[in-house]
C-alpha positions as CSV (number, residue, x, y, z in Angstrom):
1,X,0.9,-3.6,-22.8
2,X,2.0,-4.6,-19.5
3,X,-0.4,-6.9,-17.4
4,X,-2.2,-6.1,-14.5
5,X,-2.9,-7.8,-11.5
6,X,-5.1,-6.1,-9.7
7,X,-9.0,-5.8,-9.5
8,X,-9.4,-2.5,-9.6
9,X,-7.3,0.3,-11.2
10,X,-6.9,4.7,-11.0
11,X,-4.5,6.7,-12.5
12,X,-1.7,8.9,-10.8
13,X,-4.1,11.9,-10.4
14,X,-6.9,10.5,-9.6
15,X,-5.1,8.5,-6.9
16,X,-3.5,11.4,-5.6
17,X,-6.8,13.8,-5.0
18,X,-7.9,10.9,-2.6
19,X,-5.5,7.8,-1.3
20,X,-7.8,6.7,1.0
21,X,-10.7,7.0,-0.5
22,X,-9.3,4.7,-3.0
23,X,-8.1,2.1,-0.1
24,X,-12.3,1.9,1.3
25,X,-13.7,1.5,-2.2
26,X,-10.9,-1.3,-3.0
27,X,-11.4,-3.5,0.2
28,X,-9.3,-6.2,0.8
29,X,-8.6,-6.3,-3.4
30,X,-5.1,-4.8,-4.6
31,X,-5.5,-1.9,-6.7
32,X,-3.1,-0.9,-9.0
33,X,-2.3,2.7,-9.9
34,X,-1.3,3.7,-13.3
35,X,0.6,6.1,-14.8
36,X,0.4,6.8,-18.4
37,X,-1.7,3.7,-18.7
38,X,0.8,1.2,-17.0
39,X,1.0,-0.1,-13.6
40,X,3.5,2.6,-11.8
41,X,2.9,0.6,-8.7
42,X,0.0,-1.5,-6.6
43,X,-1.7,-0.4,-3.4
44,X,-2.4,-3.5,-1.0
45,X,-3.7,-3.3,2.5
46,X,-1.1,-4.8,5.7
47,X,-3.8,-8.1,5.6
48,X,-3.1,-8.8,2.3
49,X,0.7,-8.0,2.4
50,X,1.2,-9.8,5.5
51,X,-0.8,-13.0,3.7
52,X,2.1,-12.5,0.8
53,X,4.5,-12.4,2.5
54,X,3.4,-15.5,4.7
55,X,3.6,-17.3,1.2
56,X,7.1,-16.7,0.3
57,X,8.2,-17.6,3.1
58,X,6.4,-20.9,2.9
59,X,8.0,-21.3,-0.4
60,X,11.3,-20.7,0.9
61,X,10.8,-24.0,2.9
62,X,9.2,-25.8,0.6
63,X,12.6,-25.4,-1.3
64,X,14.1,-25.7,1.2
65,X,12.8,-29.1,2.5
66,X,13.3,-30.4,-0.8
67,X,17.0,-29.8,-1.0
68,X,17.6,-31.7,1.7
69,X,15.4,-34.5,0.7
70,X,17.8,-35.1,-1.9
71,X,20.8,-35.4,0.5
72,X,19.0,-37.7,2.8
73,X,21.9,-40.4,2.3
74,X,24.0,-38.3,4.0
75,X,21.8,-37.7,6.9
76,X,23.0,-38.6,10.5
77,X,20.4,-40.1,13.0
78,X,20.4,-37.9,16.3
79,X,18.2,-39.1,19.2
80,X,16.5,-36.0,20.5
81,X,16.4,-37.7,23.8
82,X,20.4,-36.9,24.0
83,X,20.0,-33.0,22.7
């Protein structure tokens, strides 16, 4: 059985007779819509997606910063004053 990480959960049909309906009664809470009894896909408002997206990116840097932590030996000193 595949996981699912949502609060709330509808199936395919019941989703289709009324989308937005679906979106008030959720909130701000993902809802993921099933078909045959597994998630087929999740519904997530632009707050929420924005807010995940937001995270990945911080990731990214995270990473990012990290990498280059580790090649701090080979780091030239600039003076910001002369950029």
């Amino acid at each position: 059985m595949d996981a699912i990480y949502a609060d709330y959960s509808i199936s395919m049909s019941e989703f289709k007779r009324n989308p937005a309906q679906v979106l008030r009664t959720a909130g701000e809470k993902p809802v993921a819509v099933l078909n045959h009894n597994r998630p087929a896909f999740y519904m997530i408002t632009p707050k929420l997606f924005e807010a995940l997206v937001e995270e990945l990116a911080d990731r990214d840097l995270v990473d990012l910063a990290r990498q280059r932590l580790t090649m701090v030996d080979s780091a030239i000193e600039v003076d910001l004053e002369q950029l």
